[in-house]
DRENLUM-818954 format. One record per atom (N, C-alpha, C): residue number from 1; residue in one letter; atom name; x, y, z. Coordinates in steps of 0.05 Angstrom, whole numbers. Each point is the difference from the previous one (the first is absolute). Example, Ala and Ser with C-alpha at 12.3 -4.5 7.8 and 13.67 -1.06 7.14 Angstrom:
DRENLUM-818954
+-------+------+---------+--------+--------+--------+
: lomar : romi : drenmar :   east :  north :     up :
+-------+------+---------+--------+--------+--------+
:     1 :    A :       N :    264 :   -114 :    156 :
:     1 :    A :      CA :    -18 :     24 :      0 :
:     1 :    A :       C :     18 :     24 :      0 :
:     2 :    S :       N :     -7 :     21 :    -14 :
:     2 :    S :      CA :     16 :     24 :      1 :
:     2 :    S :       C :    -15 :     22 :     14 :
+-------+------+---------+--------+--------+--------+
This chain:
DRENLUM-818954
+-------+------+---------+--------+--------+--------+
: lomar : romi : drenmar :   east :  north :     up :
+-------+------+---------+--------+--------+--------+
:     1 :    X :       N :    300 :   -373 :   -249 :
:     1 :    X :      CA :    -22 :     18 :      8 :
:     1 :    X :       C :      8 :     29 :     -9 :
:     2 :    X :       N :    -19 :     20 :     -5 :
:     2 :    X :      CA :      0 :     20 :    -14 :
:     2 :    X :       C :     11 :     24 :     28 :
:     3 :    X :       N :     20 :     17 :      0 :
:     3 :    X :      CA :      2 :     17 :     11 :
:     3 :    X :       C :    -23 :     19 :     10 :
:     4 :    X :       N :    -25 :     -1 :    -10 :
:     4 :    X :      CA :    -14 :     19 :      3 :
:     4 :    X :       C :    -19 :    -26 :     22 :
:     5 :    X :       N :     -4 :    -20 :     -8 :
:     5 :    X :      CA :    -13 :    -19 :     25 :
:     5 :    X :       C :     14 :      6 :     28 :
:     6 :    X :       N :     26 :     -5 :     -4 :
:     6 :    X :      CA :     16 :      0 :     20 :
:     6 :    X :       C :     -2 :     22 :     20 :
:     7 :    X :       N :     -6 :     26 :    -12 :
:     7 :    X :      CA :     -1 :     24 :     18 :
:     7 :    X :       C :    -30 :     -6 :     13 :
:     8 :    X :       N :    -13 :     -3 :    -17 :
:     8 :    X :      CA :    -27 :    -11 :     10 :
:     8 :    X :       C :     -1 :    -12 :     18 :
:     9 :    X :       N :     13 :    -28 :      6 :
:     9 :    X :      CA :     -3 :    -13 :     15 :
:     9 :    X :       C :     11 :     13 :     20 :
:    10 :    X :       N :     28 :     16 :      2 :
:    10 :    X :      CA :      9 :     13 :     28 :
:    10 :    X :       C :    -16 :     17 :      7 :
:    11 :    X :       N :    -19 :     10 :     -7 :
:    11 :    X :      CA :     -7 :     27 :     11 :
:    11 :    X :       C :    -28 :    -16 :      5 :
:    12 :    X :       N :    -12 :    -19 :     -8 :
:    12 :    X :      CA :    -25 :    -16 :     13 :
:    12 :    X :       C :     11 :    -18 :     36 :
:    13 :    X :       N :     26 :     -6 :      4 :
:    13 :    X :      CA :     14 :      8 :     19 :
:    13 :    X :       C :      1 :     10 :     18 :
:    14 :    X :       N :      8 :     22 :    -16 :
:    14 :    X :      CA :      5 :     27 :     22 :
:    14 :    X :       C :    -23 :      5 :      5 :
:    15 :    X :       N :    -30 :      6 :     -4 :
:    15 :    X :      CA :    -26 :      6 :     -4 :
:    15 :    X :       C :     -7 :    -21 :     34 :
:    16 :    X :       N :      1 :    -27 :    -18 :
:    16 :    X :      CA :      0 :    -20 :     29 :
:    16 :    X :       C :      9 :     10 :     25 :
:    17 :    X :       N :     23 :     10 :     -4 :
:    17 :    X :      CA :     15 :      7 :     26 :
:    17 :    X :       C :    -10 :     15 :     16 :
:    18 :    X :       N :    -12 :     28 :    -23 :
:    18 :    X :      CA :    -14 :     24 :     16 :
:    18 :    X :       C :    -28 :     -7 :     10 :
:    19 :    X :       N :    -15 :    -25 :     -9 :
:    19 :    X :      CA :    -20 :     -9 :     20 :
:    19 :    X :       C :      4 :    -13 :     23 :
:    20 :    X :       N :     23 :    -16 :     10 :
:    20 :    X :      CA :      5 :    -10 :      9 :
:    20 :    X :       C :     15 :     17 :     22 :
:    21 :    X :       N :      5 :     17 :     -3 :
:    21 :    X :      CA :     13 :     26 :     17 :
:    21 :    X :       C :    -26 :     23 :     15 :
:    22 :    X :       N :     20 :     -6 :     28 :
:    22 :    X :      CA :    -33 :     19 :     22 :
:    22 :    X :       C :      5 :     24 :     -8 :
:    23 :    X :       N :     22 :     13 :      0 :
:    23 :    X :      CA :      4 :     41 :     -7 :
:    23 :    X :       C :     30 :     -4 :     23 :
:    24 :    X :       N :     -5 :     22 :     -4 :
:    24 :    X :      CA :     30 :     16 :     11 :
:    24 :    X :       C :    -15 :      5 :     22 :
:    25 :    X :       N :      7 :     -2 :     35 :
:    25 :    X :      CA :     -9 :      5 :     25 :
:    25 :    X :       C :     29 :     30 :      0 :
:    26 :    X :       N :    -15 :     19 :     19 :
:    26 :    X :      CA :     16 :     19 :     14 :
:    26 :    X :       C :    -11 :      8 :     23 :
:    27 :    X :       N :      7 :      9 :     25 :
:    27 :    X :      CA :     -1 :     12 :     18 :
:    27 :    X :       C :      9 :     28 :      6 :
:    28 :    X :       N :    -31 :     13 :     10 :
:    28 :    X :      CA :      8 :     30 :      7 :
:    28 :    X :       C :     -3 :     14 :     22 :
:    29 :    X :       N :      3 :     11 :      8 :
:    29 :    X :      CA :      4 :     15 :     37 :
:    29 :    X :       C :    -20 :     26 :     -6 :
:    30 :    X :       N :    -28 :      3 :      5 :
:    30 :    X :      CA :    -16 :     16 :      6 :
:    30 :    X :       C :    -14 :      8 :     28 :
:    31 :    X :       N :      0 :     27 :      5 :
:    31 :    X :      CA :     -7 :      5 :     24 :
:    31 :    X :       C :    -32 :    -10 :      8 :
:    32 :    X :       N :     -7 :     -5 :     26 :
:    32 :    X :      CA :    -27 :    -18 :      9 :
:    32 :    X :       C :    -14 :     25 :      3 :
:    33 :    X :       N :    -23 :     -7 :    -17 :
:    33 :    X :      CA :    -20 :     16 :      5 :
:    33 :    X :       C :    -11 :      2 :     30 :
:    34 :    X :       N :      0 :     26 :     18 :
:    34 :    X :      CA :      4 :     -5 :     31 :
:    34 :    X :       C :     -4 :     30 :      5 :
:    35 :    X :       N :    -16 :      5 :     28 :
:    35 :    X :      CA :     -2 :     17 :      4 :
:    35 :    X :       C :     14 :     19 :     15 :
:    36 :    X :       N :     14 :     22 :      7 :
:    36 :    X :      CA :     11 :     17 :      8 :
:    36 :    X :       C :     30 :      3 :    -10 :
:    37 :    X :       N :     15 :     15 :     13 :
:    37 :    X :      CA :     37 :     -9 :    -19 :
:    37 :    X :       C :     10 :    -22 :     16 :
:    38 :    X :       N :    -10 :    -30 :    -14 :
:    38 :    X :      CA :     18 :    -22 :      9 :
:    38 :    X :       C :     23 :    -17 :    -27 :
:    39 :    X :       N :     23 :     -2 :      2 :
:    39 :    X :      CA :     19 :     -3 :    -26 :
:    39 :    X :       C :      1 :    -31 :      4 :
:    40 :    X :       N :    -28 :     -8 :    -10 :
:    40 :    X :      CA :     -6 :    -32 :      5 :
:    40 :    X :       C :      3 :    -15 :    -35 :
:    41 :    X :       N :     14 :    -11 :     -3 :
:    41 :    X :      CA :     -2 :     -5 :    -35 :
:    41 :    X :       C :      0 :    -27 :     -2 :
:    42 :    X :       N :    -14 :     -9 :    -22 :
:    42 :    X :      CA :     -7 :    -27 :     -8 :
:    42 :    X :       C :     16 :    -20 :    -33 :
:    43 :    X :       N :      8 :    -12 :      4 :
:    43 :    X :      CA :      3 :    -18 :    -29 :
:    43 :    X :       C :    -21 :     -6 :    -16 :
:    44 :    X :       N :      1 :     15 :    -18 :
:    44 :    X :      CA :    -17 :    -18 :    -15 :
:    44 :    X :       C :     14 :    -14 :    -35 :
:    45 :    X :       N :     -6 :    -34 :      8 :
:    45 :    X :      CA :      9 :     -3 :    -26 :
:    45 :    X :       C :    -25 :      1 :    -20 :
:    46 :    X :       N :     13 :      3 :    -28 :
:    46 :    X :      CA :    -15 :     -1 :    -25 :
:    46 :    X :       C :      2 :    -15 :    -18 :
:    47 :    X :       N :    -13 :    -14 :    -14 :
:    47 :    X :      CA :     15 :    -13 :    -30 :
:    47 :    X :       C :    -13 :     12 :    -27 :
:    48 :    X :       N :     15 :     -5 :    -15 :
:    48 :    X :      CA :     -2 :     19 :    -30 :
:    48 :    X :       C :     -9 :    -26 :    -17 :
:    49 :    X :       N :    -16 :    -12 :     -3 :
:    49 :    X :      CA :    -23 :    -34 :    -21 :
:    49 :    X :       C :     32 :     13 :    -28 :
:    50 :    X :       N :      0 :    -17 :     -4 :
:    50 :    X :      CA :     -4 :     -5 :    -25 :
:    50 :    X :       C :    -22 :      7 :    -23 :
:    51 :    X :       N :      8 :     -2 :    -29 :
:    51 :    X :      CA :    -28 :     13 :    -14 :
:    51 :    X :       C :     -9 :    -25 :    -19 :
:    52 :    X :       N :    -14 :    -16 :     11 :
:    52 :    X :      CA :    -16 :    -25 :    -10 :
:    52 :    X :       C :    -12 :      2 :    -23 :
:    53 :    X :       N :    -15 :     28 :     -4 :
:    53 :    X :      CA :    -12 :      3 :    -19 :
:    53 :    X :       C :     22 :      2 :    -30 :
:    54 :    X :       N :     14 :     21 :     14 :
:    54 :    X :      CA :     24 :      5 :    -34 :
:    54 :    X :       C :     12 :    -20 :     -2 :
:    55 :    X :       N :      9 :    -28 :     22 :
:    55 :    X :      CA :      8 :    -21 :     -4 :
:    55 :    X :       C :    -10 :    -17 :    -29 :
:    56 :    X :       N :    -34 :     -2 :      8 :
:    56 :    X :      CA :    -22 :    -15 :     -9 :
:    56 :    X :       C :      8 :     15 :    -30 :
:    57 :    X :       N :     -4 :     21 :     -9 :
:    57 :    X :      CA :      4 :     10 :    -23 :
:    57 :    X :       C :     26 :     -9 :    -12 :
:    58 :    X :       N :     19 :      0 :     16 :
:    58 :    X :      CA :     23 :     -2 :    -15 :
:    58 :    X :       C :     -3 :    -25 :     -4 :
:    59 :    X :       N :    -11 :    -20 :     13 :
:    59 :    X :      CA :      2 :    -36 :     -4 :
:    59 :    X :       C :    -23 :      0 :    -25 :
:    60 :    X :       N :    -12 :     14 :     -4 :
:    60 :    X :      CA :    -28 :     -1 :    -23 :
:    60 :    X :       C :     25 :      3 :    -17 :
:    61 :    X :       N :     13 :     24 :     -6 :
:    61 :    X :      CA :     17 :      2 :    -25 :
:    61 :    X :       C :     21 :    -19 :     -1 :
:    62 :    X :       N :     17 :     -4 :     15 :
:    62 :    X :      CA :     11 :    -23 :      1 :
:    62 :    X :       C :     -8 :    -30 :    -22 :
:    63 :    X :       N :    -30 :      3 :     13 :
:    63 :    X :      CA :     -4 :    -27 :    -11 :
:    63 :    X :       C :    -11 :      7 :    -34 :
:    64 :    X :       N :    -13 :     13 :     -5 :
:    64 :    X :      CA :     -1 :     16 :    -20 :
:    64 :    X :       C :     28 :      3 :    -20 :
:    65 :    X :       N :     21 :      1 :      4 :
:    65 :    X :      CA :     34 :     11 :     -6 :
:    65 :    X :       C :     -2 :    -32 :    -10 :
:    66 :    X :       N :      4 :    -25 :     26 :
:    66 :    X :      CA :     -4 :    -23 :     -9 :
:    66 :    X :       C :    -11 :    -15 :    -16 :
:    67 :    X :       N :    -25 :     11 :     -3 :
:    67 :    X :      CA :    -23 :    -15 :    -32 :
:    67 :    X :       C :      6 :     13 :    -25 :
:    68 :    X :       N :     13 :     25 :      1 :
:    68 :    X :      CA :     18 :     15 :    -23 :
:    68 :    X :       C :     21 :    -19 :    -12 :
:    69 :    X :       N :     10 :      3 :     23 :
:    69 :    X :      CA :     29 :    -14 :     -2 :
:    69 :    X :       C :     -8 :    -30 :    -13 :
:    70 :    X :       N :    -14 :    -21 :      3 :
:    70 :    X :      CA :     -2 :    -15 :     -6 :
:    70 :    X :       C :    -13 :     -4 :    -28 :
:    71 :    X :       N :    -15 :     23 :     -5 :
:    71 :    X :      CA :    -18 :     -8 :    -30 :
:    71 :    X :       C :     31 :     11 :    -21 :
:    72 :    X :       N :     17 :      6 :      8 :
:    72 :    X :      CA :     17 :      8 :    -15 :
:    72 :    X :       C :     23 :    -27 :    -11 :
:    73 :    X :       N :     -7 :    -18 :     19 :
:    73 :    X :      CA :     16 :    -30 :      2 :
:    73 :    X :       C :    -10 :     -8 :    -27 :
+-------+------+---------+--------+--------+--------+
């Protein structure tokens, strides 16, 4: 198999992976919206998605890289 499939194939992979992946979660300590001076603070966690869309693009080229790769066989 041609070195250049090969990268292909890993990075169609890695592509998998990043759909398959929820985001990065973090937690942050913000004060509660509340009335008068009370030092009442809340957690709030967040998560950061993943980007499905630039995924999708990079798997279009990918496969694209692949039908190259092969008319060259």
């Amino acid at each position: 198999m041609k070195p250049l499939a090969l990268v292909a194939i890993l990075l169609i992979v890695i592509v998998i992976a990043t759909f398959a992946y929820d985001g990065v979660n973090y937690t942050t300590t913000e004060p509660s919206p509340g009335r008068g001076p009370s030092l009442v603070t809340m957690e709030v966690t967040r998560t950061i998605p993943p980007l499905p869309i630039v995924g999708a693009v990079v798997l279009l080229g990918i496969t694209l890289l692949l039908g190259t790769s092969a008319k060259r066989l």
